[in-house]
N, C-alpha and C positions, 0 to 999 in steps of 0.2 A: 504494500500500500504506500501511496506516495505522502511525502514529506507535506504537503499542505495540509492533509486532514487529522494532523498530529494535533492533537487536545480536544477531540468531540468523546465528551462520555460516551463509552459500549454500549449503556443502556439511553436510549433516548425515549423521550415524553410525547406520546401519541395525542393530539387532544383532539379525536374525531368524536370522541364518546363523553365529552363531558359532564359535570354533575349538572342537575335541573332542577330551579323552583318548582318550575310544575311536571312532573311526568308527560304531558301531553302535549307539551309546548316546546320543542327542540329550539327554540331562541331562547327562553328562560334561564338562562346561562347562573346558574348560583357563582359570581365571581368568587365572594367571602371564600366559599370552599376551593375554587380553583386558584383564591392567592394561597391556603393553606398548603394545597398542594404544590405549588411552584416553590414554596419557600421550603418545604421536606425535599424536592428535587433536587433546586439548587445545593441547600447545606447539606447533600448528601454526595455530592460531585458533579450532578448530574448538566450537562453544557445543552444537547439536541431537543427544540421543542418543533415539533412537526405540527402542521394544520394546512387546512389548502381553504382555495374562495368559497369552497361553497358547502366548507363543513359547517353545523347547525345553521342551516341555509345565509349563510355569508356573516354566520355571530362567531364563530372563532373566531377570527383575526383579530377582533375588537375587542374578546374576552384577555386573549393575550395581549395585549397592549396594556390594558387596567392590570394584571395581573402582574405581569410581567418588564415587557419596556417600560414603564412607568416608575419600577420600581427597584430596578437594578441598573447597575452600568452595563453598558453596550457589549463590554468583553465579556462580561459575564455570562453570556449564553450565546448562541448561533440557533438562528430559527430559519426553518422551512417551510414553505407554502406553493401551491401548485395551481396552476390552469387548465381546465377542464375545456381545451378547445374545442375539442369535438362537440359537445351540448351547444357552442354558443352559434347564434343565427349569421355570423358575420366576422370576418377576417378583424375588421375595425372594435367589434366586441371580445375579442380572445385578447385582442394583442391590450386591450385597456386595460385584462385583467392585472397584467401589474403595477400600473398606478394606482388602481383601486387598492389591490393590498398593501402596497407599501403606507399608502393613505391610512386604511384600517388598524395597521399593525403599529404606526409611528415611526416609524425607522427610515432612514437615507437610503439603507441597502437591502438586500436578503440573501443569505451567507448561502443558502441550499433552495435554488428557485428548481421546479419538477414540471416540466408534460406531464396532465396526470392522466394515467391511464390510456395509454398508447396500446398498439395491436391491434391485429383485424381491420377492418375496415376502417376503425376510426383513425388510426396512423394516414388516410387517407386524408382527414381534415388539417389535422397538422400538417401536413404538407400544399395542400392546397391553401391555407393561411401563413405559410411560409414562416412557420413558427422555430423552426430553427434559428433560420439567422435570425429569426428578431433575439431570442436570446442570445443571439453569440454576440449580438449588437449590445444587447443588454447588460451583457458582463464585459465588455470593451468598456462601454460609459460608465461602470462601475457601480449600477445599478443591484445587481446579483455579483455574488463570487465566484459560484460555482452551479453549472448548470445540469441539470439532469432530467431524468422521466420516471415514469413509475408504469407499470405493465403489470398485467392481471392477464397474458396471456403465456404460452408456453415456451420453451427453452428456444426452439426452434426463432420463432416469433423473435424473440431476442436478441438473438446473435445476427439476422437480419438487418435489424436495426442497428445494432450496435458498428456491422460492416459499413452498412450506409451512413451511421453517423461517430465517426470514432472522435468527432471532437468532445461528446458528451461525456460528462466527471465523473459520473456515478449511474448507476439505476438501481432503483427499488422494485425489489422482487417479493413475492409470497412465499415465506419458508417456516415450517415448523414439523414435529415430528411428524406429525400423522399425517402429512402431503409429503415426507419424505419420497417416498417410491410410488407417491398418487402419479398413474396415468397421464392424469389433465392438471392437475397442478404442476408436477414435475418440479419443485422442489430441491431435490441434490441436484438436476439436471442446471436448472435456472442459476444457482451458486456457481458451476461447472463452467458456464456459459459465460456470464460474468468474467473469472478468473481467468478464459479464454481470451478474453481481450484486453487484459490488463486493466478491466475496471474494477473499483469497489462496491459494495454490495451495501441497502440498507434496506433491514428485513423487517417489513409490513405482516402483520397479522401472524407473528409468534405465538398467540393463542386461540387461534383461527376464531378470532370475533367474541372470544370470550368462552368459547366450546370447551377452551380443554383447560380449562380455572373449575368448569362445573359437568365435569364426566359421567356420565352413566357407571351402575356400581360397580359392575363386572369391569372397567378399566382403574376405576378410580381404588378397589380391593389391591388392587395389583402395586400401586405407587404406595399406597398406606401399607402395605404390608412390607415394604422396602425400607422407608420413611414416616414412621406417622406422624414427625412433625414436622413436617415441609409440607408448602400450600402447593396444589397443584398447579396455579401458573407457576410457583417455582423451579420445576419441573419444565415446562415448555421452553423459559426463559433459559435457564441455562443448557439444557441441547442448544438452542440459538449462539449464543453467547459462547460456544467454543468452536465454531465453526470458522475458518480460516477467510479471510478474503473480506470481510466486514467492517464497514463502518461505524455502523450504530444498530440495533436493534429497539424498534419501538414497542415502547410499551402502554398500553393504552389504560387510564384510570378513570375509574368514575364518581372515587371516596377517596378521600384521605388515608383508610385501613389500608386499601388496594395499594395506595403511592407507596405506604409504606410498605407494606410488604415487597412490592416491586425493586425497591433500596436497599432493602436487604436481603434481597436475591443479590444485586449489583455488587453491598460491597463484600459478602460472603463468598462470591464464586468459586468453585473450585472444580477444575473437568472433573468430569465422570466416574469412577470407578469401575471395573469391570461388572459388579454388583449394581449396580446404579442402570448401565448398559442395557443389563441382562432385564433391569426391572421396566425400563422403557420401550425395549424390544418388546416385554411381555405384556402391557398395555396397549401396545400396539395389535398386539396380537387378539385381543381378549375385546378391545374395537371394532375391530374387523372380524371377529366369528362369526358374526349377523350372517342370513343370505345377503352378497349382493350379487350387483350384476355385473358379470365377466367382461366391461368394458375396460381395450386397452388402448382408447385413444389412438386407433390406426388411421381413423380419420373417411375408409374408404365410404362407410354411408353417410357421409354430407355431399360427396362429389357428384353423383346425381341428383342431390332434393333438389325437387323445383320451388321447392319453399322458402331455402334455406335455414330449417328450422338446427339449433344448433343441440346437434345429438349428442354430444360428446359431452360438451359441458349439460346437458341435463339427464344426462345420466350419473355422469358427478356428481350432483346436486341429489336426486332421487338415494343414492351410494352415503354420501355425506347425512341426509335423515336419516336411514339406517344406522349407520354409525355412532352417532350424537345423541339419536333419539330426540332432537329439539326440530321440530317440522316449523315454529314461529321465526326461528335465524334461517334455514334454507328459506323458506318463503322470502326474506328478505335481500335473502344473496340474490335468488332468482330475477327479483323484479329488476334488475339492473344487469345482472349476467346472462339472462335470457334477453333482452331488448333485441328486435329483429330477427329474432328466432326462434320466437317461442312456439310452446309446444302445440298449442292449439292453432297453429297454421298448418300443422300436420293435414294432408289430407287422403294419407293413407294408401298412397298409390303402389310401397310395398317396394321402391324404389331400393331404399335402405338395408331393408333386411336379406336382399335378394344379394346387396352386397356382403353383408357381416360376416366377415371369417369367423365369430364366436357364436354364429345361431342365434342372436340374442333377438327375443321379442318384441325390438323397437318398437314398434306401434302401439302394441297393449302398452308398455310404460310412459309410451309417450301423455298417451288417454289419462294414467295416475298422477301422472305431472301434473295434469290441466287440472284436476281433482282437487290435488294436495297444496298447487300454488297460485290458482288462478282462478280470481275471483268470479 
């Protein structure tokens, strides 16, 4: 890892989840609670605070700012925020969004600016808003430090981009134990990919959304039987947290308990044991006994849908509530991970499964998709 990203804490402060006055009202931002938390972050070491435009619909940035810029010197942390180009209706609305946040946030610069969510199609938008060089223009004028993306798509996807754009600093990828050898997340793959091009890595969704902090019993037996006094995100966090090639790993809180516990995963760390190994293998294992479904992301039944309904990842998704057992978080994944391909544009023409090296039923699961996540 290169010499500029010497001094960001391992563990970084995800603030896509923050606390809320009201439950139902995602701008109801509780600051009180999130200075509490920035100030157990900070005196705990902690540098990296992550948020993008349109996390609690454009109230981060503004949370941190009161929280944070407000209240600290400027050395004192490196914060990161991202563009959601593809969403915006116009070249002229993507490229404002970083006046907008720097506005939001108080700050002259932004030390980790991200494309958020690049891959698939929407890498189509960024490029047709010419969003590259606007940030590379953007870190010339010294507006940003350092420029990057964030991808929610596969390894392959990746190193794509990465070929085409080798001037980018970093990417942020989805890594945690239980997407380690997942098909469609790909996981070690995406870290692999990374280290292939000589970038660093900053790994988003270390407890895949909160899933693996609250386990179903048959995984969660297996880590207390190990450890019964480690929290299970402590557990997620450190597999993350020894993984080579990294930046920072974000850690997402939504209490004060949570910061701290996440702080003292950070400054406790200690790799693995072989015992420790053996008991996260076996959680893994004890995860995945469920039925699922023999999808290995070969890809061949989307090359005919006339639909393009995306099979791959929703069979992932179908795999992932299995797993989890929480149908309310896959429902939530879906509505944004299926966008343009969901399941109910299925129309069953048999396309898919006439491809499936694995036999698998596409179409009946497609039908339980539509059931399980669409309203």
């Amino acid at each position: 890892m290169t010499a500029p990203f010497e001094g960001v804490g391992k563990l970084g402060f995800g603030a896509m989840r923050l606390p809320l006055t009201d439950p139902d009202d995602v701008t109801a931002i509780d600051i009180e609670q999130v200075k509490a938390m920035i100030d157990e972050f900070i005196a705990q070491g902690g540098t990296y605070v992550d948020t993008a435009f349109v996390y609690h619909n454009g109230h981060s940035e503004g949370a941190l700012r009161q929280a944070l810029v407000e209240r600290y010197p400027r050395e004192a942390f490196t914060v990161a925020t991202k563009c959601l180009a593809w969403a915006c209706p116009s070249k002229e609305e993507a490229q404002a969004c970083l006046p907008t946040s720097l506005e939001r946030l108080g700050v002259d610069y932004i030390d980790y600016y991200l494309l958020h969510n690049v891959g698939g199609p929407r890498t189509a938008k960024f490029d047709e808003y010419d969003m590259w060089n606007f940030v590379a223009k953007a870190k010339a004028d010294g507006l940003i430090r350092y420029a990057g993306f964030s991808i929610h798509d596969g390894a392959d996807a990746l190193d794509e981009i990465l070929t085409a754009h080798p001037e980018m600093d970093f990417a942020q990828v989805q890594v945690n134990y239980l997407d380690w050898d997942d098909p469609v997340v790909q996981s070690r793959r995406l870290l692999e990919a990374a280290a292939k091009h000589g970038v660093p890595a900053i790994i988003m969704e270390p407890v895949r959304g909160g899933r693996l902090a609250n386990l179903p019993e048959r995984g969660a037996e297996v880590l207390r039987a190990a450890n019964p006094e480690a929290s299970q995100a402590s557990w997620a966090y450190r597999f993350c947290l020894e993984q080579p090639n990294v930046l920072t790993v974000l850690a997402g809180a939504s209490t004060l308990e949570q910061m701290q516990d996440n702080m003292r995963t950070f400054q406790t760390h200690k790799p693995f044991t072989a015992a420790e190994r053996e008991a996260i293998d076996g959680a893994i294992a004890a995860l995945r006994s469920v039925d699922l479904i023999p999808c290995t992301n070969c890809g061949y039944c989307v090359k005919d849908c006339p639909e393009g309904v995306k099979i791959p990842e929703i069979m992932g998704m179908l795999n992932l509530e299995r797993t989890t057992e929480d149908r309310a978080f896959v429902k939530n994944q879906y509505s944004w991970q299926a966008t343009g391909g969901r399941a109910s544009q299925c129309i069953q023409c048999g396309a898919c499964e006439a491809m499936c090296p694995q036999s698998i039923g596409i179409i009946d699961h497609l039908v339980e998709a539509v059931e399980h996540y669409e309203d």
